[in-house]
PyMOL Python script that loads the backbone (N, CA, C, O; Angstrom):
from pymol import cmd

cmd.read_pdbstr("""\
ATOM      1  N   UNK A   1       0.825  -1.194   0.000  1.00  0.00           N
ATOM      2  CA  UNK A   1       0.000   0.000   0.000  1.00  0.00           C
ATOM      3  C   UNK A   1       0.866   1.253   0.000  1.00  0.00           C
ATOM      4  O   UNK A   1       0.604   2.174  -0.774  1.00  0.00           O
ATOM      5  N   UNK A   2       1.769   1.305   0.747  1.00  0.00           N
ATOM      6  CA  UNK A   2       3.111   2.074   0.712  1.00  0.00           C
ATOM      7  C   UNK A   2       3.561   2.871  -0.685  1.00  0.00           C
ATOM      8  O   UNK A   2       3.410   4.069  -0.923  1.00  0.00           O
ATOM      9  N   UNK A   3       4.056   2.021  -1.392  1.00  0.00           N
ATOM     10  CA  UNK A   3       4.669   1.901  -2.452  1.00  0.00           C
ATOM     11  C   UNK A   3       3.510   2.314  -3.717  1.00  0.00           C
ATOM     12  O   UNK A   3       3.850   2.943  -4.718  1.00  0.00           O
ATOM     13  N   UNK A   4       2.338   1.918  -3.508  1.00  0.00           N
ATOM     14  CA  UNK A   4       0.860   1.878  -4.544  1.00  0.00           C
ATOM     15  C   UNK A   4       0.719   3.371  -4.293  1.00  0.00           C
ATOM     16  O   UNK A   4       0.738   4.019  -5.339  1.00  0.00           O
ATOM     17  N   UNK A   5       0.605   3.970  -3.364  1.00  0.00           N
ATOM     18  CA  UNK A   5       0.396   5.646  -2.918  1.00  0.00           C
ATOM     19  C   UNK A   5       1.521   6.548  -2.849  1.00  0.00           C
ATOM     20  O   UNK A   5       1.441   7.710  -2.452  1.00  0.00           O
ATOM     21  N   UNK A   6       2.817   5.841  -3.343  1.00  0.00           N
ATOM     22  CA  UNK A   6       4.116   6.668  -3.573  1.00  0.00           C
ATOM     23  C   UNK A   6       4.326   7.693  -1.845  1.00  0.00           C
ATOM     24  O   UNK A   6       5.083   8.627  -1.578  1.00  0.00           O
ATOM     25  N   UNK A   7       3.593   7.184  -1.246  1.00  0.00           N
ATOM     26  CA  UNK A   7       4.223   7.326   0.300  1.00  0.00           C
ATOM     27  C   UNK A   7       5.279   6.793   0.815  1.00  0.00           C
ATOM     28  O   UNK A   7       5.461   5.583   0.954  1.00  0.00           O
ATOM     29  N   UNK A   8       6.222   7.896   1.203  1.00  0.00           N
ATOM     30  CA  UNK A   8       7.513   7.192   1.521  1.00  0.00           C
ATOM     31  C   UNK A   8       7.888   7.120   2.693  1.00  0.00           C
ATOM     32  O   UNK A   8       8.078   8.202   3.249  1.00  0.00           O
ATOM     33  N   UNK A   9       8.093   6.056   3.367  1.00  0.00           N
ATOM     34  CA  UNK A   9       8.476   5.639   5.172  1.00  0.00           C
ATOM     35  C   UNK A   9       9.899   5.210   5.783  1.00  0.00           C
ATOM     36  O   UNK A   9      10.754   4.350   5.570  1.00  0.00           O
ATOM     37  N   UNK A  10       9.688   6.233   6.616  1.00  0.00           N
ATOM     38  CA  UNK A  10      11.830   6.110   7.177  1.00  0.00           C
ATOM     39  C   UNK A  10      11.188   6.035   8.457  1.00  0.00           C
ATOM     40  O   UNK A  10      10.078   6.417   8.829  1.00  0.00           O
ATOM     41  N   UNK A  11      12.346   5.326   9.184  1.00  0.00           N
ATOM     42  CA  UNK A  11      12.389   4.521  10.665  1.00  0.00           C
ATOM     43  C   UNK A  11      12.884   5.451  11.474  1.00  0.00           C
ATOM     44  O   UNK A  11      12.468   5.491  12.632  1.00  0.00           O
ATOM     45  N   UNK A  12      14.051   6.551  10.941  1.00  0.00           N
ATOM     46  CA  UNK A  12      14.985   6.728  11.909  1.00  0.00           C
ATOM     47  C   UNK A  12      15.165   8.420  11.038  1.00  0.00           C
ATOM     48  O   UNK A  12      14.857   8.641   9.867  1.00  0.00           O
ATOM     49  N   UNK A  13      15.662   9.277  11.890  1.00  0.00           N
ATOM     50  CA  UNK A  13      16.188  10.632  11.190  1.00  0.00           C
ATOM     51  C   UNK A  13      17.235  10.653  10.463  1.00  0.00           C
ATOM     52  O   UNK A  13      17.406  11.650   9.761  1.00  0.00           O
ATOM     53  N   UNK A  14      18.377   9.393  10.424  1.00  0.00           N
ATOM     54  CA  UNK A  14      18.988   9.465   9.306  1.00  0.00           C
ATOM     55  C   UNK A  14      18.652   9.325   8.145  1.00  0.00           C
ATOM     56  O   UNK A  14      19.345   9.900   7.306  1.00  0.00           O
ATOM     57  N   UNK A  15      17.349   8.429   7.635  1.00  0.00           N
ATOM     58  CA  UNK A  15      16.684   8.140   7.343  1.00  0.00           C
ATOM     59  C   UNK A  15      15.884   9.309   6.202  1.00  0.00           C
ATOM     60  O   UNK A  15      16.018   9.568   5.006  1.00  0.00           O
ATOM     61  N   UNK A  16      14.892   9.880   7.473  1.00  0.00           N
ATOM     62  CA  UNK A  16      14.246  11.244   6.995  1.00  0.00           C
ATOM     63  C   UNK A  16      15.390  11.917   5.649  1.00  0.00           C
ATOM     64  O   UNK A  16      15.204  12.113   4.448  1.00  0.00           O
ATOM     65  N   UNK A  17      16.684  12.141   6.628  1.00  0.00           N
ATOM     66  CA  UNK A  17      17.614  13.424   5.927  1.00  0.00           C
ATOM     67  C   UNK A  17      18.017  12.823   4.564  1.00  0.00           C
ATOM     68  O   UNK A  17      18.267  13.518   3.579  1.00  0.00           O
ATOM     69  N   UNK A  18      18.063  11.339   4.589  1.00  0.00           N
ATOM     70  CA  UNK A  18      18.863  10.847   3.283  1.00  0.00           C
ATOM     71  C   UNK A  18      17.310  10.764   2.102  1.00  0.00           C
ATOM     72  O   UNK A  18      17.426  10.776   0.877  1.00  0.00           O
ATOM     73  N   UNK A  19      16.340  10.707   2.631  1.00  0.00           N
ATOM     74  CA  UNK A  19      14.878  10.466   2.049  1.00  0.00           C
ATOM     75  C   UNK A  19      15.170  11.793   1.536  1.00  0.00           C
ATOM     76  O   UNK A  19      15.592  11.614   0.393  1.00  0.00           O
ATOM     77  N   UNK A  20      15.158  13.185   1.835  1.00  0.00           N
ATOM     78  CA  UNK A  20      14.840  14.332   1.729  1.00  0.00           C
ATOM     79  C   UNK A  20      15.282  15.065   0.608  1.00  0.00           C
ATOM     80  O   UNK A  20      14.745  15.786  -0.232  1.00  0.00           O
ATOM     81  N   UNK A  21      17.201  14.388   1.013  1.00  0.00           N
ATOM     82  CA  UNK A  21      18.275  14.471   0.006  1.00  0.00           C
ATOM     83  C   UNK A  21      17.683  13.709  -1.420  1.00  0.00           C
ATOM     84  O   UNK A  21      17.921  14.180  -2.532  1.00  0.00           O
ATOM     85  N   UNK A  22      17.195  12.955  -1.295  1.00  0.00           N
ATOM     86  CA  UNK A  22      16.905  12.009  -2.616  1.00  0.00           C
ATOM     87  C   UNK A  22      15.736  12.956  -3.142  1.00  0.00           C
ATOM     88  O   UNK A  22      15.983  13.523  -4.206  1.00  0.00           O
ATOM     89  N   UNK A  23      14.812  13.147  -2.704  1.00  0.00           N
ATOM     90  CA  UNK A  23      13.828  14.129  -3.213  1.00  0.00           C
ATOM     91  C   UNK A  23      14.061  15.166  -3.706  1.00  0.00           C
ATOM     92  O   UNK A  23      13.288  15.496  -4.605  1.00  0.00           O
ATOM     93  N   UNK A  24      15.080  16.029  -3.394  1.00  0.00           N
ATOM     94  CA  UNK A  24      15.303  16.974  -4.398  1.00  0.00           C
ATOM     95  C   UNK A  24      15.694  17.112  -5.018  1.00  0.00           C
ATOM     96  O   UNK A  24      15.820  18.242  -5.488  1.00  0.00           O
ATOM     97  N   UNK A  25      16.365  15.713  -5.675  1.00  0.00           N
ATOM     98  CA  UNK A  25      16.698  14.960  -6.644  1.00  0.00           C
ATOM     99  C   UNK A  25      15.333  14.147  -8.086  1.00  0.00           C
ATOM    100  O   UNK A  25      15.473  13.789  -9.256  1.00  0.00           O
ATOM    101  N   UNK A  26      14.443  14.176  -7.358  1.00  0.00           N
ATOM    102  CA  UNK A  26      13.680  13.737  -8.214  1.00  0.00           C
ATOM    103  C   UNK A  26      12.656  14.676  -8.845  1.00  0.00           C
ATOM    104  O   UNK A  26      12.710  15.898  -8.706  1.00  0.00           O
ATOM    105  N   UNK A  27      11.444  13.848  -9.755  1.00  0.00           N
ATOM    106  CA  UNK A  27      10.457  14.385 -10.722  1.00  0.00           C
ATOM    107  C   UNK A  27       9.736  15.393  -9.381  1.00  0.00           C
ATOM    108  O   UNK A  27      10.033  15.180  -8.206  1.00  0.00           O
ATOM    109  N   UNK A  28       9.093  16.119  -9.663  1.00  0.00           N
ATOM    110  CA  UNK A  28       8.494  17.462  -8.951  1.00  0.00           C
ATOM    111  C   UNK A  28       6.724  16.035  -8.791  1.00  0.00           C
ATOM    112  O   UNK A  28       6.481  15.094  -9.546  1.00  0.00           O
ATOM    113  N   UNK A  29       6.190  16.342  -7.974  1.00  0.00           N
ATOM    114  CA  UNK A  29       5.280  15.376  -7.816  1.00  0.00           C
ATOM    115  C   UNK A  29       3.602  16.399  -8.369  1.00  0.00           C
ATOM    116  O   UNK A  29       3.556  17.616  -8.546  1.00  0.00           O
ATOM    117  N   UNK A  30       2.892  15.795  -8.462  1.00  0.00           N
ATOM    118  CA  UNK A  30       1.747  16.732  -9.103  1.00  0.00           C
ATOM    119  C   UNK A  30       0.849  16.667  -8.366  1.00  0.00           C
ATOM    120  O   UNK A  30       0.488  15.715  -7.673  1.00  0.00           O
ATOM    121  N   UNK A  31       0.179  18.279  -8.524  1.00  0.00           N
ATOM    122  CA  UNK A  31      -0.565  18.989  -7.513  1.00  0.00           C
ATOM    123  C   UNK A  31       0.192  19.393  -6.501  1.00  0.00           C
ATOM    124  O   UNK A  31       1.376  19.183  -6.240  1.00  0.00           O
ATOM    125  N   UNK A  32      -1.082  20.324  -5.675  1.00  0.00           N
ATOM    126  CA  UNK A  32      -0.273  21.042  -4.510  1.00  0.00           C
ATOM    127  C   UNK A  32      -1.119  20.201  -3.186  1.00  0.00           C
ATOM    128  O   UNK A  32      -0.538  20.638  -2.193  1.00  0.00           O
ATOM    129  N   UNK A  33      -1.857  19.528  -2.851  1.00  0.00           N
ATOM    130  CA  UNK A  33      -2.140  19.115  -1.621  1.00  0.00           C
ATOM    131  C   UNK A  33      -1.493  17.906  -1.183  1.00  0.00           C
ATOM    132  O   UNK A  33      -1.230  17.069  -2.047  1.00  0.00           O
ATOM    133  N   UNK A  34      -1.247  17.718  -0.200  1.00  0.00           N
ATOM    134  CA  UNK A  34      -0.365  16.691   0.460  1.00  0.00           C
ATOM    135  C   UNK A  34      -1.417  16.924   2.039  1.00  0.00           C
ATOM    136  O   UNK A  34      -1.960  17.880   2.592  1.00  0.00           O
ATOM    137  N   UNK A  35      -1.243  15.000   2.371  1.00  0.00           N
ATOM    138  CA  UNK A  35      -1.475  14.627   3.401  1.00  0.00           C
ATOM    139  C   UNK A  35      -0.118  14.518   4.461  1.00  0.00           C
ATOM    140  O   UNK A  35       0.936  14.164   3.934  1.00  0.00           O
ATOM    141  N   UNK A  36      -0.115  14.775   5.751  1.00  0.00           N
ATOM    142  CA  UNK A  36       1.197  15.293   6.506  1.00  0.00           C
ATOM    143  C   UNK A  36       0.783  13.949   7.860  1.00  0.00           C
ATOM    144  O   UNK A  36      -0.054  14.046   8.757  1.00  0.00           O
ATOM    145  N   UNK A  37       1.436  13.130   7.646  1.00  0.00           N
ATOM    146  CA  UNK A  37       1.787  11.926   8.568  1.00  0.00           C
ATOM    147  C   UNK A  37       2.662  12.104   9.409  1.00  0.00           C
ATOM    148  O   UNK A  37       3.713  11.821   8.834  1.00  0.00           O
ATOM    149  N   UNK A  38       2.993  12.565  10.984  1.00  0.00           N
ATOM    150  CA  UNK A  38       3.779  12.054  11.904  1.00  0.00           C
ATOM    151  C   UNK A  38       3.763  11.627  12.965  1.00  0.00           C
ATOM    152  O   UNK A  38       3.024  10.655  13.121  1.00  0.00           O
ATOM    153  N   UNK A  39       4.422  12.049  13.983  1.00  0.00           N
ATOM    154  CA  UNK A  39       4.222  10.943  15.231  1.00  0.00           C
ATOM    155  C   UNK A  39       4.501  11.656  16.013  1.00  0.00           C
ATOM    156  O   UNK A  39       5.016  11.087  16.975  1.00  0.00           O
ATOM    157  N   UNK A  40       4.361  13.508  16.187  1.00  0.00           N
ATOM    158  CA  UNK A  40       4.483  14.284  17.120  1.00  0.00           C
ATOM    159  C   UNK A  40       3.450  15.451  16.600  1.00  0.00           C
ATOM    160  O   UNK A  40       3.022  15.348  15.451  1.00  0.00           O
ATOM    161  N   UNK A  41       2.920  16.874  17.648  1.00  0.00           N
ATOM    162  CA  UNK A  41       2.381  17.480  17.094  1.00  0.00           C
ATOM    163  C   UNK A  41       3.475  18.849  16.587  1.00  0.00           C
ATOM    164  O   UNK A  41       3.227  19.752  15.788  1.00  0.00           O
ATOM    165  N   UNK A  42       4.706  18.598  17.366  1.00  0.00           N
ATOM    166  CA  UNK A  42       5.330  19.688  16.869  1.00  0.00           C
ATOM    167  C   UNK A  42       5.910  19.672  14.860  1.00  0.00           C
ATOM    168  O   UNK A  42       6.055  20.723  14.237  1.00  0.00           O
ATOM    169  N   UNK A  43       6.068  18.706  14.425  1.00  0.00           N
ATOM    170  CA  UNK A  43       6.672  18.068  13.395  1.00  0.00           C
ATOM    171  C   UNK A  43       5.691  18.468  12.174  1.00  0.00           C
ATOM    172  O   UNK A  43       5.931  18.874  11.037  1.00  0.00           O
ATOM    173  N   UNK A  44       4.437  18.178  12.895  1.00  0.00           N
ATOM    174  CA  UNK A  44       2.775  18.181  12.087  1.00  0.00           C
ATOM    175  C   UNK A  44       3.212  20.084  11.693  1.00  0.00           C
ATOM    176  O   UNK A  44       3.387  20.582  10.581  1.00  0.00           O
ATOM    177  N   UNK A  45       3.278  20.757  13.050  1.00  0.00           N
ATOM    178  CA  UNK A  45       3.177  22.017  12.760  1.00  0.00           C
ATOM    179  C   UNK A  45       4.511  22.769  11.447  1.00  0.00           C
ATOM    180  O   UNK A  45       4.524  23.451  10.422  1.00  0.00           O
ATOM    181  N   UNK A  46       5.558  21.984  12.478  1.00  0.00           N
ATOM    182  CA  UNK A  46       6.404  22.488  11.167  1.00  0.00           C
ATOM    183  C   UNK A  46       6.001  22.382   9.739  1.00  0.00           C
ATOM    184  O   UNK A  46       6.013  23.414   9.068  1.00  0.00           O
ATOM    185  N   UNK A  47       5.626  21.193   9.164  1.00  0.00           N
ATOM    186  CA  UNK A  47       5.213  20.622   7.876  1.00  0.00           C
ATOM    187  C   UNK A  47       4.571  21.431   7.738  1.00  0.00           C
ATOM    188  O   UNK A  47       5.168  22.426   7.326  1.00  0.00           O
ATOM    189  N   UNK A  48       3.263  21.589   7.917  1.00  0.00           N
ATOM    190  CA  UNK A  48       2.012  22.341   7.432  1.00  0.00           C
ATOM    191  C   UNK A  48       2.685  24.154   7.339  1.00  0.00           C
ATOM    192  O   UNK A  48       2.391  24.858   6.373  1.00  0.00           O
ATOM    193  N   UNK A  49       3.374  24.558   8.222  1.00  0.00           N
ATOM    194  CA  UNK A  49       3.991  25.779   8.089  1.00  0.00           C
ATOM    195  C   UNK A  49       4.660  26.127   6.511  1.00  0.00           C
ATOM    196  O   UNK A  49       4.390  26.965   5.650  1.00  0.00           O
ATOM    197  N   UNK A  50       5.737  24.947   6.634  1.00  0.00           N
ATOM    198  CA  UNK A  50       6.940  24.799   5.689  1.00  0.00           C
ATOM    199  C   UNK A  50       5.474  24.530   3.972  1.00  0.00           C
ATOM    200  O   UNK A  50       5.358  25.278   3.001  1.00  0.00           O
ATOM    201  N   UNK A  51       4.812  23.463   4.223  1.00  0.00           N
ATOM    202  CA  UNK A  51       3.720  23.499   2.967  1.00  0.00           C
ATOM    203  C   UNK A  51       2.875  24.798   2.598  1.00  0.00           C
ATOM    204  O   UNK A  51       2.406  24.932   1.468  1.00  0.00           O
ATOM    205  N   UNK A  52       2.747  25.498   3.333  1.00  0.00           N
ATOM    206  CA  UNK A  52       1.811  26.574   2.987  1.00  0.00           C
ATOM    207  C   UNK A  52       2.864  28.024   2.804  1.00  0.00           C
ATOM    208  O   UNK A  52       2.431  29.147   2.546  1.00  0.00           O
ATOM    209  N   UNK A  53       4.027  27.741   2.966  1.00  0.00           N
ATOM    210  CA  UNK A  53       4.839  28.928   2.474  1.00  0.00           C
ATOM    211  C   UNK A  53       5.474  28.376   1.063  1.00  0.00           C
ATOM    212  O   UNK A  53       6.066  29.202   0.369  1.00  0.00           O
ATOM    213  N   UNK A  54       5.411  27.475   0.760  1.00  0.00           N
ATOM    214  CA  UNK A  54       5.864  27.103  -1.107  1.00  0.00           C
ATOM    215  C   UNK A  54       4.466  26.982  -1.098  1.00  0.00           C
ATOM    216  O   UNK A  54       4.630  25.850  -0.645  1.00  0.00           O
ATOM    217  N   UNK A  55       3.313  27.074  -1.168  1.00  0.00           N
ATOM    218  CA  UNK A  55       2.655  27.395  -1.981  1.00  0.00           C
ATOM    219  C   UNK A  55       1.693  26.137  -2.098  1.00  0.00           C
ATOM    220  O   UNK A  55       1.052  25.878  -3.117  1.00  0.00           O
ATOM    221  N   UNK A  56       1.673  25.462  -1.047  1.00  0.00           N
ATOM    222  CA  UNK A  56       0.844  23.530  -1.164  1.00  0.00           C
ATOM    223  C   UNK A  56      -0.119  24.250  -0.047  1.00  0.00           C
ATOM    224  O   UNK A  56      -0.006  25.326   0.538  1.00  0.00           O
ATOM    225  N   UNK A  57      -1.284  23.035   0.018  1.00  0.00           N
ATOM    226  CA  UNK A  57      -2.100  23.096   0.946  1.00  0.00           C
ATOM    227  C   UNK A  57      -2.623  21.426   1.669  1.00  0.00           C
ATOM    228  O   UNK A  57      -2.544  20.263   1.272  1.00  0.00           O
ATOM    229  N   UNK A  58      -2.926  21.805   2.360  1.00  0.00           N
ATOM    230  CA  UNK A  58      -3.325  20.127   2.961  1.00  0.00           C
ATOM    231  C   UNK A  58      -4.360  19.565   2.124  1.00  0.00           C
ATOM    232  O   UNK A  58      -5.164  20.373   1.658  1.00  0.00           O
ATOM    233  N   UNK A  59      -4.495  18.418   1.857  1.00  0.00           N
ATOM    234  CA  UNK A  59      -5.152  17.749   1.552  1.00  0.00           C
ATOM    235  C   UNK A  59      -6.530  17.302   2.409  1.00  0.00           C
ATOM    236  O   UNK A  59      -6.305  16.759   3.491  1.00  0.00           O
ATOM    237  N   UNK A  60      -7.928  17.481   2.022  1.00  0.00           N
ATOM    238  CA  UNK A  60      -9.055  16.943   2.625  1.00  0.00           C
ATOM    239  C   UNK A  60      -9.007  15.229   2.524  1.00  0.00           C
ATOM    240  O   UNK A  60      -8.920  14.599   1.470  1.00  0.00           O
ATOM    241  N   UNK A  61      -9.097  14.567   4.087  1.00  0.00           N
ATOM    242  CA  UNK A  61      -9.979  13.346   4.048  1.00  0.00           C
ATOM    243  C   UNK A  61     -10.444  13.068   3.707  1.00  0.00           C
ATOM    244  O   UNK A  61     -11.371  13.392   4.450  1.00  0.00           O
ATOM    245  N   UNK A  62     -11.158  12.230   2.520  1.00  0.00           N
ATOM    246  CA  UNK A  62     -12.365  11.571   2.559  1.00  0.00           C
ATOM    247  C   UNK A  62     -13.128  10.727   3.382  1.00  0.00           C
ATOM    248  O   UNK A  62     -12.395   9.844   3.826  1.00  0.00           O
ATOM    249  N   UNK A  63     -14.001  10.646   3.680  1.00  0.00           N
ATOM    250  CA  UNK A  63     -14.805   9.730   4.180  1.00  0.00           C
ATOM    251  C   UNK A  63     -14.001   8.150   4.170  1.00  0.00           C
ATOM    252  O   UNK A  63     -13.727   7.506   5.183  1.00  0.00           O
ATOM    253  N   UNK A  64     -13.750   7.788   2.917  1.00  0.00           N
ATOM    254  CA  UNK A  64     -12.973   6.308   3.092  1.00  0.00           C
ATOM    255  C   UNK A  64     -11.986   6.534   3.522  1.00  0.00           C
ATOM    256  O   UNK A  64     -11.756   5.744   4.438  1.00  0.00           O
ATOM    257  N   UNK A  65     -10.866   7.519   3.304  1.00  0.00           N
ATOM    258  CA  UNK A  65      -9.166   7.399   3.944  1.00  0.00           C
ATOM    259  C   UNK A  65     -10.002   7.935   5.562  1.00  0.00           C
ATOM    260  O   UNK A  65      -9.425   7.102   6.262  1.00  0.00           O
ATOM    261  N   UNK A  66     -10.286   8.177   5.879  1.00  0.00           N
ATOM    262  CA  UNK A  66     -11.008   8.419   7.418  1.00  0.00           C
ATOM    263  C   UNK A  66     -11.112   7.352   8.291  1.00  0.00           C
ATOM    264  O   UNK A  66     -10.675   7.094   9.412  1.00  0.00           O
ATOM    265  N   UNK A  67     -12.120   6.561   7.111  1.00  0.00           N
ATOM    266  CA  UNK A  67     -12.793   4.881   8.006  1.00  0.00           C
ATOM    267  C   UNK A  67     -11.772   3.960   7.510  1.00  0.00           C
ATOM    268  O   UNK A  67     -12.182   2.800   7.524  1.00  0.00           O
ATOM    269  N   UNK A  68     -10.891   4.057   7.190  1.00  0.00           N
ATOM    270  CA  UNK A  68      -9.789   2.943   6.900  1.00  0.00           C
ATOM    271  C   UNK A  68      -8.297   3.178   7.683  1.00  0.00           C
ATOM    272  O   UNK A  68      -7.534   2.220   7.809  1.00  0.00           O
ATOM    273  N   UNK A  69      -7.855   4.847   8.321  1.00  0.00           N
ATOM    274  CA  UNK A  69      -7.340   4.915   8.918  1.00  0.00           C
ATOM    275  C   UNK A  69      -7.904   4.871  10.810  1.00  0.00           C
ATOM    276  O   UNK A  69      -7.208   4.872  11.826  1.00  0.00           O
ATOM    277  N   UNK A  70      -9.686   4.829  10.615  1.00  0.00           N
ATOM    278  CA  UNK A  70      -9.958   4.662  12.363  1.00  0.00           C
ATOM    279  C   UNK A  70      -9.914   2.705  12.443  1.00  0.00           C
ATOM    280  O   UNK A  70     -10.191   2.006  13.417  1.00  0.00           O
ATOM    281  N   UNK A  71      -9.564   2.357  11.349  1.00  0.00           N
ATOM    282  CA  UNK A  71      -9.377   0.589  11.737  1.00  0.00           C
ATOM    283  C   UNK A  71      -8.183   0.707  12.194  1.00  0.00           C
ATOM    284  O   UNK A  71      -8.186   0.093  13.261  1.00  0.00           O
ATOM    285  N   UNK A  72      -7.453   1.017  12.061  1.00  0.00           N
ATOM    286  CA  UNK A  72      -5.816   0.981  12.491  1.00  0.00           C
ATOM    287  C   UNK A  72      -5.278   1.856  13.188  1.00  0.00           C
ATOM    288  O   UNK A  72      -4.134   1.690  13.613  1.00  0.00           O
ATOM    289  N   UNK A  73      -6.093   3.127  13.486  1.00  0.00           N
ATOM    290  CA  UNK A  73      -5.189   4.347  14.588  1.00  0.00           C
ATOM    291  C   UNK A  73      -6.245   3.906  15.905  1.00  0.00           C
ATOM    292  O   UNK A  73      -7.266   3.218  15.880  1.00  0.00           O
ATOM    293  N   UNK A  74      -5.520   4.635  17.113  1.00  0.00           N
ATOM    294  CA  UNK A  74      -6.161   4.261  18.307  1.00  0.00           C
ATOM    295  C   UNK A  74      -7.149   5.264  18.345  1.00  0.00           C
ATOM    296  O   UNK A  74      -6.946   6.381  17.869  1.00  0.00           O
ATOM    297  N   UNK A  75      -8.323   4.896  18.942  1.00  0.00           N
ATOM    298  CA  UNK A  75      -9.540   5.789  19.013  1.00  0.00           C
ATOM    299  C   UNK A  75      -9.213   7.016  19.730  1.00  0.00           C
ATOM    300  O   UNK A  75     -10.355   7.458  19.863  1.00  0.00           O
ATOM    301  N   UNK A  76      -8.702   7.592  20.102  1.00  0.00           N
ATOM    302  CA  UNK A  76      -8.458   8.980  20.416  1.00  0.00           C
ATOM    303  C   UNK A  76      -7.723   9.829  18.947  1.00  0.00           C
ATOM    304  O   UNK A  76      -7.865  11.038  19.133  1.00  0.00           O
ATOM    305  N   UNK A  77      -7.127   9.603  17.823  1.00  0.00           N
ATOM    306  CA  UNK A  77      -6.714  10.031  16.733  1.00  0.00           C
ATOM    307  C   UNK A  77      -7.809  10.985  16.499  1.00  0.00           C
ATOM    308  O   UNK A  77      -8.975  10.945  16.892  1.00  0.00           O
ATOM    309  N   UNK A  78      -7.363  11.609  15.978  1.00  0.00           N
ATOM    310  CA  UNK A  78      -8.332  13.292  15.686  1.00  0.00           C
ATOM    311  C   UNK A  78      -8.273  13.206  13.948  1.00  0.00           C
ATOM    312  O   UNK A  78      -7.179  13.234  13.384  1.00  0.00           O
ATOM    313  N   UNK A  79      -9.542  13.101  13.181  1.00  0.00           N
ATOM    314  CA  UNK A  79      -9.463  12.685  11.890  1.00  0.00           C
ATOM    315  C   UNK A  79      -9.850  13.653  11.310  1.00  0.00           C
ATOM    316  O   UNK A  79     -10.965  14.161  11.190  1.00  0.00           O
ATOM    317  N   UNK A  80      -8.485  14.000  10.797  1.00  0.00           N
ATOM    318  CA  UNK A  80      -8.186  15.037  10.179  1.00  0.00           C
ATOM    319  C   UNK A  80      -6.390  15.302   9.915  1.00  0.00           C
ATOM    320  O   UNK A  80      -5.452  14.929  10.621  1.00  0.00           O
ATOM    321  N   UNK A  81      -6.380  16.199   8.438  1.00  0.00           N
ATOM    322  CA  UNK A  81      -4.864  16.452   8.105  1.00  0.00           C
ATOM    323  C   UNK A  81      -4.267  17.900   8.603  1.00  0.00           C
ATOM    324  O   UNK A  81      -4.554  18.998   8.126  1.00  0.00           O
ATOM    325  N   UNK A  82      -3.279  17.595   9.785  1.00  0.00           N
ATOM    326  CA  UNK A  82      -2.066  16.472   9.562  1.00  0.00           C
ATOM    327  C   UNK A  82      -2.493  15.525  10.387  1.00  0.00           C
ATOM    328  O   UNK A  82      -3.318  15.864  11.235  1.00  0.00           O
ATOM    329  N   UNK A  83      -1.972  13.902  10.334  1.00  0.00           N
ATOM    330  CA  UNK A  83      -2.530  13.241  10.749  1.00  0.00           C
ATOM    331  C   UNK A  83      -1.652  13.088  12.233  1.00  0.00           C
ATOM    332  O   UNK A  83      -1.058  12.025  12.050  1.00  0.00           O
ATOM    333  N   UNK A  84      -1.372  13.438  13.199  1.00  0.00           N
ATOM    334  CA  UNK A  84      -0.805  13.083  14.341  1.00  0.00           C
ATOM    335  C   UNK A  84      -1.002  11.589  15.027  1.00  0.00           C
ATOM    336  O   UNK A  84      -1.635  11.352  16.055  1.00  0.00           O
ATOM    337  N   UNK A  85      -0.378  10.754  14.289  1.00  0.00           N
ATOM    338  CA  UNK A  85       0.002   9.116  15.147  1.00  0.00           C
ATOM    339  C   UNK A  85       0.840   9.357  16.938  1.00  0.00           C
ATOM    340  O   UNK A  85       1.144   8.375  17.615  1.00  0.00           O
TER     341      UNK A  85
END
""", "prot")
cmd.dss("prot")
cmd.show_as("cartoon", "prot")
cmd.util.cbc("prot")
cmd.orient("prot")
């Protein structure tokens, strides 16, 4: 599913930095909304900061990415982007 949605997943911050490095290396991706996945709320804030000063905006939930991420996040998750795990 990973790989099918061109979502890309690093374990570790060396990780992140070498992911990051490779990206600005590659094709420019299309459109401006992006969904913002992390695992803190400070990280969420940076992103969404750093996206809305180049010129992106968050991406809306749908109804299905909603009910397919409350099967797998713990019921306190707040559904909505950015997604704070």
């Amino acid at each position: 599913a990973i790989r099918r949605t061109g979502m890309l997943r690093v374990s570790n911050t060396h990780e992140l930095f070498a992911a990051v490095e490779t990206l600005t290396h590659s094709v420019p991706l299309r459109g401006e909304r992006l969904a913002i996945i992390t695992n803190g709320g400070g990280p969420a804030v940076m992103s969404v900061d750093t996206l809305i000063e180049r010129g992106g905006q968050l991406a809306t939930l749908d109804d299905a990415s909603i009910e397919q991420l409350q099967a797998v996040l713990p019921s306190n998750w707040r559904a909505r982007n950015p997604i704070d795990l």
